[in-house]
C-alpha positions in Angstrom: -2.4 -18.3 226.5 -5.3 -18.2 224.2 -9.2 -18.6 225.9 -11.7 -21.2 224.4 -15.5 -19.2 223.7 -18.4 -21.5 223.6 -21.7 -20.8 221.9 -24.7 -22.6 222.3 -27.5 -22.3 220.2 -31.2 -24.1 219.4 -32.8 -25.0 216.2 -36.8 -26.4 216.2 -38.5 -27.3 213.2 -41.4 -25.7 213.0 -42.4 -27.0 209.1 -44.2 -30.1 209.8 -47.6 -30.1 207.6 -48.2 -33.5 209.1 -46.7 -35.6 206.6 -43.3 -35.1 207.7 -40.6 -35.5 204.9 -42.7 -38.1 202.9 -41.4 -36.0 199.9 -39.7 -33.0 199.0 -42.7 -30.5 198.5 -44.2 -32.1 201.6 -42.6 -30.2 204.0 -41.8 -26.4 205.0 -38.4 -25.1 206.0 -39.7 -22.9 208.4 -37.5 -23.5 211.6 -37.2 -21.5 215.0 -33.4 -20.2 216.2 -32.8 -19.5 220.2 -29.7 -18.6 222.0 -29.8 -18.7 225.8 -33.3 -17.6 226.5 -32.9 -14.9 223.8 -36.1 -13.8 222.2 -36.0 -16.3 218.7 -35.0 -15.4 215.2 -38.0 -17.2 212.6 -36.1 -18.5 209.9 -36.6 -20.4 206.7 -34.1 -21.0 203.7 -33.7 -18.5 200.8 -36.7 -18.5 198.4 -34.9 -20.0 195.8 -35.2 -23.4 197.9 -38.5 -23.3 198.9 -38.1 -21.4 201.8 -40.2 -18.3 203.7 -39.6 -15.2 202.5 -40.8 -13.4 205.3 -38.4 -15.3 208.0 -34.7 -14.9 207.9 -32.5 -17.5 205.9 -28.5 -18.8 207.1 -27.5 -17.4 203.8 -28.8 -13.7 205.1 -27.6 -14.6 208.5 -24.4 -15.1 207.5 -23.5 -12.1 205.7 -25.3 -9.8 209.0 -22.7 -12.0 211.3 -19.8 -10.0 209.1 -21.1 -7.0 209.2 -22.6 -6.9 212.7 -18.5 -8.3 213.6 -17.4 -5.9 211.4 -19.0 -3.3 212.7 -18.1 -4.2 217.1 -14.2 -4.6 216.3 -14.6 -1.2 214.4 -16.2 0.9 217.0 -13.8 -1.1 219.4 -11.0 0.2 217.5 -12.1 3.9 217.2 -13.0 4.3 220.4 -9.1 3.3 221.4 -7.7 5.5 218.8 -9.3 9.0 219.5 -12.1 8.8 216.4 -15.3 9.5 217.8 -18.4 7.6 215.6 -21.5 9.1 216.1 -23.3 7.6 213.1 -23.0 3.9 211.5 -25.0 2.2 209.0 -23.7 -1.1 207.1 -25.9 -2.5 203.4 -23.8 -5.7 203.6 -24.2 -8.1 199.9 -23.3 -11.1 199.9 -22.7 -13.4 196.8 -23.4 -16.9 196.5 -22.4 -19.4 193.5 -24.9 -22.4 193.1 -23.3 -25.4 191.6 -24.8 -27.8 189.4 -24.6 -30.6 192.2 -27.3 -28.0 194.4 -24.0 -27.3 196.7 -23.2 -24.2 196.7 -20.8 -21.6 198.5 -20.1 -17.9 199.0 -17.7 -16.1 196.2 -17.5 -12.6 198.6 -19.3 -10.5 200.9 -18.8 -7.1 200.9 -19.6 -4.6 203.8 -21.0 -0.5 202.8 -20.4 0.8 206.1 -21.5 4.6 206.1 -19.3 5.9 209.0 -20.1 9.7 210.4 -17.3 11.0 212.7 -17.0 13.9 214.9 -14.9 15.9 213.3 -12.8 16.2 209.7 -9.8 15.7 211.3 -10.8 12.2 212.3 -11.7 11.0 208.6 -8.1 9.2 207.5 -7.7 7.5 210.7 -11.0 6.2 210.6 -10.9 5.3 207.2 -7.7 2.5 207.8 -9.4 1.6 210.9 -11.8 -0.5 208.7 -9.0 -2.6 207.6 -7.8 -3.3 210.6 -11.1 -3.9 211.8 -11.3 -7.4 209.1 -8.0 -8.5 210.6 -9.7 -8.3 213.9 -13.3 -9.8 213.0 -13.8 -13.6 214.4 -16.0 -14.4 211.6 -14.4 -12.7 208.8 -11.4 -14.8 210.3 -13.7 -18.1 210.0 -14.8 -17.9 206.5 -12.9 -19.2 203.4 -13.8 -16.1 200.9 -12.8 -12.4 200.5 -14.6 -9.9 202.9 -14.0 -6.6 201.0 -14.8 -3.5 202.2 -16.3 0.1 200.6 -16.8 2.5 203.6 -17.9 6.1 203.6 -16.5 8.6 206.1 -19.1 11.7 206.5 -18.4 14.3 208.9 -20.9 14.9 211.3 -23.0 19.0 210.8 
């Protein structure tokens, strides 16, 4: 039987300069994020759009939901299969394609985990574990565009 998982979150507008949105340039897009009493996330959009640059944007917060997913069903899945992590670091890209319209929607993300196991022998296991990993990820599941993967497997000493 399959489980239902609900997640709640909060959004607050924050970018009120007092004039609401009486025009376009009026306003900032400066906006608070909370998730059952979880300290917030400041966020903004991207630059491009008039946004913060200093606060996250749902663009960026997108692609560190795959590689933060990526990265839980992995050690999940080493952890079962004898490979012992001791080191992970992920520089997730993600690409998005503007269309004229101002719509716009992700082409790829792709995930640069740098993996450092225990010992050489554990290197080709862990390598296919990332693989695995994607068919495993809820949010890689969700999304409608290639999550590719280029990992690194360093040995630890």
């Amino acid at each position: 039987m399959s489980k239902e998982h609900h997640y709640l979150t909060q959004l607050r507008w924050t970018g009120n300069r007092g004039e609401g949105t009486t025009s376009y340039r009026a306003y900032d897009r400066d906006h608070v994020l909370t998730a059952g009493g979880k300290p917030e996330i400041s966020a903004s959009s991207d630059p491009s759009f008039r946004g913060n640059p200093q606060r996250y944007n749902p663009e960026e917060l997108l692609v560190a939901s795959l590689s933060s997913c990526h990265l839980l069903w992995y050690l999940h899945l080493c952890a079962v299969n004898g490979v012992v992590v001791v080191a992970y670091e992920d520089s997730a890209a993600g690409v998005m394609q503007e269309a004229e319209s101002g719509s716009g929607r992700f082409s790829e993300v792709v995930l640069r985990p740098v993996v450092t196991v225990k010992e050489a022998g554990m290197r080709e296991k862990a390598m296919a574990l990332h693989h695995e990993a994607n068919q495993f990820c809820f949010i890689a599941n969700s999304v409608n565009f290639p999550v590719r993967h280029e990992p690194v497997i360093a040995v630890a000493g």
